[in-house]
N, C-alpha and C positions, 0 to 999 in steps of 0.2 A: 504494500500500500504506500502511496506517495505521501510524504512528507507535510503537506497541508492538507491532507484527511487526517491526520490525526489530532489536529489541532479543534474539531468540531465537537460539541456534543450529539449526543444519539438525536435531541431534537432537531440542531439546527442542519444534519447531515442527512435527516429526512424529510424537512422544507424545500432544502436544497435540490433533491435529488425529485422530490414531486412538481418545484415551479422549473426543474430542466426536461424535465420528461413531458412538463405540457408543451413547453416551448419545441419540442421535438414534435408531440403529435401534432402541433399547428404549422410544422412545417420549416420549424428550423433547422438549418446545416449540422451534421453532424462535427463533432469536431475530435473525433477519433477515425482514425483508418478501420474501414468495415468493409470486407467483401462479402459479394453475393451470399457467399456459401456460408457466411459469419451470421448475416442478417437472419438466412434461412434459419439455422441453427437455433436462433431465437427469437425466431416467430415474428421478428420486425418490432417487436415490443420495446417501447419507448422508454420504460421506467429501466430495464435492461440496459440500454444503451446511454443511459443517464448513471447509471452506476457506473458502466466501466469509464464514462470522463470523471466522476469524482475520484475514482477508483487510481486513475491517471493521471491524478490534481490539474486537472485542465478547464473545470465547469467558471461556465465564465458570470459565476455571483457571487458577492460579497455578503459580509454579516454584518450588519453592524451591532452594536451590544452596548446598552445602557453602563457609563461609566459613576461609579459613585461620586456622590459628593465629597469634596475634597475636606476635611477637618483636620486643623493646622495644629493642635494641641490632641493628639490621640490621650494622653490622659483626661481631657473632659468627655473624652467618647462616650459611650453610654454601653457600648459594645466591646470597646476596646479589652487587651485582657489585664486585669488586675496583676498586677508587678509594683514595683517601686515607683514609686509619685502616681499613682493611680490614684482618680480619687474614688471612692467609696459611692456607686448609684446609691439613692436615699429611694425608700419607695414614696408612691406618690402622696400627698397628703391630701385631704378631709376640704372636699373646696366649700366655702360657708356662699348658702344665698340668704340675697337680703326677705324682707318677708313679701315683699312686692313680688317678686321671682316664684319666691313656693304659692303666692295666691292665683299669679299667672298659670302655671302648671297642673297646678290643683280644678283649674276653671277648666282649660284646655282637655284634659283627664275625662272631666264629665263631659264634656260638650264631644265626644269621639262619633264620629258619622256613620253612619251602620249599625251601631250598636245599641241593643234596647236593655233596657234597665230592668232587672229581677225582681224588684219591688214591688 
């Protein structure tokens, strides 16, 4: 296996390999050497011949992949691993509403659309 197949995950190696096999049945150029009797062999079958270009690191698409957010102080990470100057994640604390908030919610609660009251 070529060198930039092994660089993919199992997902993005079988996106790959399904939007090159459409791109084949709709009539894209091959870009591997296939004779008659190669094609015959496998039926002309698209997803086949989109393997062996990945297979050949030849398939002509890219990944692109969400890069993380960059955090300049890994000890305030929240993930980061606890070592020396880590600081300590706190769990979360107790958020207070004011009593306008719990009357709002409280209102909101009974007023639910669809729902009919047991009483």
């Amino acid at each position: 296996m070529a060198e930039a197949a092994q660089k993919f995950t199992k997902y993005e190696k079988a996106r790959m390999i399904g939007a090159r096999a459409l791109q084949i049945a709709m009539g894209a150029p091959f870009l591997v050497e296939l004779d008659e009797k190669k094609l015959e062999g496998i039926r002309y079958n698209p997803v086949e011949i989109a393997k062996m270009e990945y297979e050949a690191g030849i398939i002509p698409l890219d990944v692109l992949r969400k890069v993380p957010e960059f955090v300049e102080d890994f000890s305030k990470h929240p993930i980061a691993a606890k070592g020396e100057g880590a600081e300590e994640v706190s769990e979360v604390e107790d958020v207070k509403i004011s009593e306008e908030e719990e009357e709002d919610v409280e209102s909101s609660e009974e007023e639910a659309p669809g729902e009919e009251s047991l009483e």
